[in-house]
C-alpha positions in Angstrom: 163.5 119.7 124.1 163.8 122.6 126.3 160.9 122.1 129.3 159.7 124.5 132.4 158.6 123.4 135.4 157.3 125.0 138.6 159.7 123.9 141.9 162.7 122.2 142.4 164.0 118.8 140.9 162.4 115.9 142.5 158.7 117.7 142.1 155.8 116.0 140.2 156.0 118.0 137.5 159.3 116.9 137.2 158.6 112.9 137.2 155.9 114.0 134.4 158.7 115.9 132.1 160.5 112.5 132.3 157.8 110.3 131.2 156.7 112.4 128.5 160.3 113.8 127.0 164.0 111.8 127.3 166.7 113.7 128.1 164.4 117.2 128.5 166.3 120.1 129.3 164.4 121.2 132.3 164.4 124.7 133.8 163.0 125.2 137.1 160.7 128.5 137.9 160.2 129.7 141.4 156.6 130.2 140.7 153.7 129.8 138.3 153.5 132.7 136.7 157.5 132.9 136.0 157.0 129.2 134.4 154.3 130.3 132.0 156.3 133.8 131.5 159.2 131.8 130.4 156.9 129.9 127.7 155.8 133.4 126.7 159.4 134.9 126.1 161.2 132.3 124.1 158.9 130.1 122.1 161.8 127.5 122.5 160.1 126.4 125.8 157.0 123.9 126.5 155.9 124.2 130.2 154.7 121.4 131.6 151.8 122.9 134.3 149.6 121.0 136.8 146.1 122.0 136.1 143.8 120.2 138.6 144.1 117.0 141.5 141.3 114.3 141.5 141.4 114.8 145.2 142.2 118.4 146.0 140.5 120.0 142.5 142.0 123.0 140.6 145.8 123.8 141.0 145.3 127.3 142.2 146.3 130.7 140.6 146.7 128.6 136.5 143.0 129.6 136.0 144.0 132.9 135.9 147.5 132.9 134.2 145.5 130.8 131.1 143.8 134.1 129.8 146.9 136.3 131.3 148.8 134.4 128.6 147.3 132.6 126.2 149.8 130.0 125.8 148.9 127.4 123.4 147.7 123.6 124.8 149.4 121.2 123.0 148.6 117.9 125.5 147.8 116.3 128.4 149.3 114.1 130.9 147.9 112.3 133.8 150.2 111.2 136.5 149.2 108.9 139.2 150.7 110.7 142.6 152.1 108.6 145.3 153.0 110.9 148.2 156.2 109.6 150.5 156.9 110.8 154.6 160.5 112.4 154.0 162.6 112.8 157.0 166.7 113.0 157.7 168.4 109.7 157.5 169.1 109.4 161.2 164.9 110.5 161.9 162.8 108.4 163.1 158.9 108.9 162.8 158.6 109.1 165.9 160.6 111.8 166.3 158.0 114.4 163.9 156.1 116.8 164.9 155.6 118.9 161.7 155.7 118.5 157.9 156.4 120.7 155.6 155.3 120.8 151.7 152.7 121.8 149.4 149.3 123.5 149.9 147.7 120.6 147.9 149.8 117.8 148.9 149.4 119.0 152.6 145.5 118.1 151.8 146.2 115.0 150.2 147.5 113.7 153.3 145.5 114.3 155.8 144.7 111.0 157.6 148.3 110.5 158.8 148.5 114.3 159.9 145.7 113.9 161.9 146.6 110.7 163.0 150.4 111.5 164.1 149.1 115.1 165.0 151.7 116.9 162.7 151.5 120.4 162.7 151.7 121.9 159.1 153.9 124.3 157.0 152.7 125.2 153.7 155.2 125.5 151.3 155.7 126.7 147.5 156.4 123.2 146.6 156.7 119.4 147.9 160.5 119.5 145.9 161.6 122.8 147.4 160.3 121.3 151.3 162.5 118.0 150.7 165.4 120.6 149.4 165.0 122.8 152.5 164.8 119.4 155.4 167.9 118.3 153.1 169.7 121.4 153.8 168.5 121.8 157.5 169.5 119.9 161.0 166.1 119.7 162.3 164.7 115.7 162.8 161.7 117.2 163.8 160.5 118.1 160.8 159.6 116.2 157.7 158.7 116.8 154.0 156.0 115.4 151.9 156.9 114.5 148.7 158.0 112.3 145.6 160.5 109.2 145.7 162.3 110.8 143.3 162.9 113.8 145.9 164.3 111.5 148.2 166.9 110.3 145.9 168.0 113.9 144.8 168.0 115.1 148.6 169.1 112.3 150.1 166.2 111.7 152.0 164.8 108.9 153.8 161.2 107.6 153.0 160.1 107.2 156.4 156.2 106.5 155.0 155.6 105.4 151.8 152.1 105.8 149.8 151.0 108.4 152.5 148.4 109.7 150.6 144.0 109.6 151.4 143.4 108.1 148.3 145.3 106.0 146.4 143.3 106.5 143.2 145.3 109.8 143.6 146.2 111.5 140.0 147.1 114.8 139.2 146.2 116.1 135.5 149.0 118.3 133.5 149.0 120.4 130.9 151.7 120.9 127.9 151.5 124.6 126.7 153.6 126.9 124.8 153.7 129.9 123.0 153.4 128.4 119.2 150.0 127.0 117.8 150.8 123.2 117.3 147.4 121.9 116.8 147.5 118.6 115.0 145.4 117.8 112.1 142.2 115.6 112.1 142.0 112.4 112.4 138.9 110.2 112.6 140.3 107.2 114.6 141.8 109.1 117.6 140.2 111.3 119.9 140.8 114.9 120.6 139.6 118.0 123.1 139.0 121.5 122.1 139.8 123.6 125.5 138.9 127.5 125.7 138.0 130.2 127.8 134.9 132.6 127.4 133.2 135.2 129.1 129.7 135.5 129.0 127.5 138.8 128.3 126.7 140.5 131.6 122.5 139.9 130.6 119.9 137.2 132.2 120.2 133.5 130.9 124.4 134.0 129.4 125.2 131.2 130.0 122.5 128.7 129.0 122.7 130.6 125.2 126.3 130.0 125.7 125.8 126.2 126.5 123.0 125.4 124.0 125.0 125.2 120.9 126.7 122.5 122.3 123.4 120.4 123.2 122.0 121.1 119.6 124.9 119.5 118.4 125.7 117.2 120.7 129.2 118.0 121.7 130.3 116.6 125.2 131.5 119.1 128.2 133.9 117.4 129.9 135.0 120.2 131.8 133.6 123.4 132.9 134.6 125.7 135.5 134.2 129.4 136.8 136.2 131.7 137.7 135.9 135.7 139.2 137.2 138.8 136.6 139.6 140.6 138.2 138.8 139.8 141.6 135.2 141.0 141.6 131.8 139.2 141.8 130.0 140.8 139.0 131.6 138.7 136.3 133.1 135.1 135.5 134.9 133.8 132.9 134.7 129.9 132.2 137.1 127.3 131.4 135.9 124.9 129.0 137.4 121.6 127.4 135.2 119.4 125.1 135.4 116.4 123.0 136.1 116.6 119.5 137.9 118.9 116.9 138.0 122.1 115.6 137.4 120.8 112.3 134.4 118.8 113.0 132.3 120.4 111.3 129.6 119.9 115.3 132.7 121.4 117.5 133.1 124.1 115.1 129.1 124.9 114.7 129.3 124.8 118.8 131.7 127.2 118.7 130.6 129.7 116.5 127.4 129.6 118.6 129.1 130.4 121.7 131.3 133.0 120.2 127.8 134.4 119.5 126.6 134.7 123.1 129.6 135.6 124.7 131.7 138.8 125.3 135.5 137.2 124.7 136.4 133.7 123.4 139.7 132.2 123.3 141.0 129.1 122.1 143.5 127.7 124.1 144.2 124.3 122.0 143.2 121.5 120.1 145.1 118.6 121.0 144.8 114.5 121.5 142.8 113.5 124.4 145.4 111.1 126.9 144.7 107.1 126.5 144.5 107.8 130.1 140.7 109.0 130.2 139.6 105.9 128.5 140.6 103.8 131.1 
């Protein structure tokens, strides 16, 4: 199994690849776009992407590569996110005065940055910050990332669990260029996820969203997002329960297809055991 990540070894999408896949071959991509190119290029490759944080909300910039690409869904994966105070081995926390990681993870953690008064550094990923205060001499500065970063790095946890929340769970998507969408079953539980833009004309998107209270289909998802950096259009990400060959999903469907300017669907795959907890 041949698996891209965004980051370094040692990030959360990392610890992710090894729950869902033994022995993965994992390549790692300096950014988001160069993981999901790399699924588009050699169908060989799943990525496995980081789509949205209960506490932060949507990983940025994936909204926009979705329709860019067009890659295929073919899971999900929730993975509970447990964020670790990294410093050199001879550090002391006393002895921090800024950390360095991750947009998102950087706002995960905000109590004890506020609390120590640690002066932030945003960087491309919580991996890549561990790999750069591994490869550095400065005590001063720490990294926020996994355990698993610590052990590649050589790291000391100097906090562990430093997270706001500890509810704390990052949702992941498995994509990849080839259609893998499995067939119907009535004893498990699937989502249909797509992305449509809606006719530029007054009351879009309640047409668009009607077929799917006629037959009652469940949104779990729905989100906007700007075209092309302007403000006089949206497209909208949508998942929802159920199949594309139930005969209500694919009524739903057709109805938005009929209100809206483009419609894409980006998979049909099992919905995780996770969201029945």
């Amino acid at each position: 199994m041949k698996i891209g990540i965004q980051g370094e070894l040692g990030a959360y999408s990392h610890i992710a690849v090894e729950n869902l896949y033994k022995n993965a071959d994992i390549k790692t991509c300096s950014t988001f776009e160069d993981t999901f190119k790399l699924a588009y290029n050699d169908q060989n490759y799943k990525i496995v992407i980081p789509i949205e944080n209960s506490l932060a909300g949507r990983v940025a910039d994936i909204h926009y590569l979705l329709p860019k690409y067009k890659l295929q869904i073919h899971g999900e994966y929730f993975l509970p996110v447990e964020h670790n105070l990294l410093g050199k081995q001879d550090a002391s926390i006393e002895e921090i005065k800024y950390v360095r990681s991750h947009a998102q993870a950087i706002s995960q953690c905000q109590k004890i940055i506020n609390e120590k008064n640690f002066k932030s550094i945003i960087s491309v990923d919580t991996a890549g910050s561990a790999k750069d205060l591994a490869k550095g001499k400065d005590k001063s500065i720490a990294a926020i990332a996994s355990e698993l970063s610590a052990k590649m790095y050589n790291l000391k946890i100097l906090k562990k669990n430093i997270e706001d929340d500890k509810g704390n769970v990052t949702r992941f998507l498995i994509m990849g260029k080839n259609i893998e969408q499995p067939d119907y079953d009535k004893n498990k539980k699937y989502l249909t996820s797509c992305i449509f833009r809606v006719k530029s004309e007054p009351s879009a998107l309640y047409k668009c969203l009607g077929g799917f209270a006629t037959n009652q289909v469940n949104l779990t998802k729905l989100e906007s997002f700007s075209v092309k950096n302007t403000f006089e259009q949206a497209n909208f990400y949508l998942d929802i329960e159920g199949h594309l060959e139930q005969p209500k999903v694919k009524k739903a469907l057709e109805e938005l297809g009929f209100h809206t300017e483009t419609l894409d669907i980006l998979g049909v795959y099992e919905s995780s055991a996770f969201r029945q907890k």
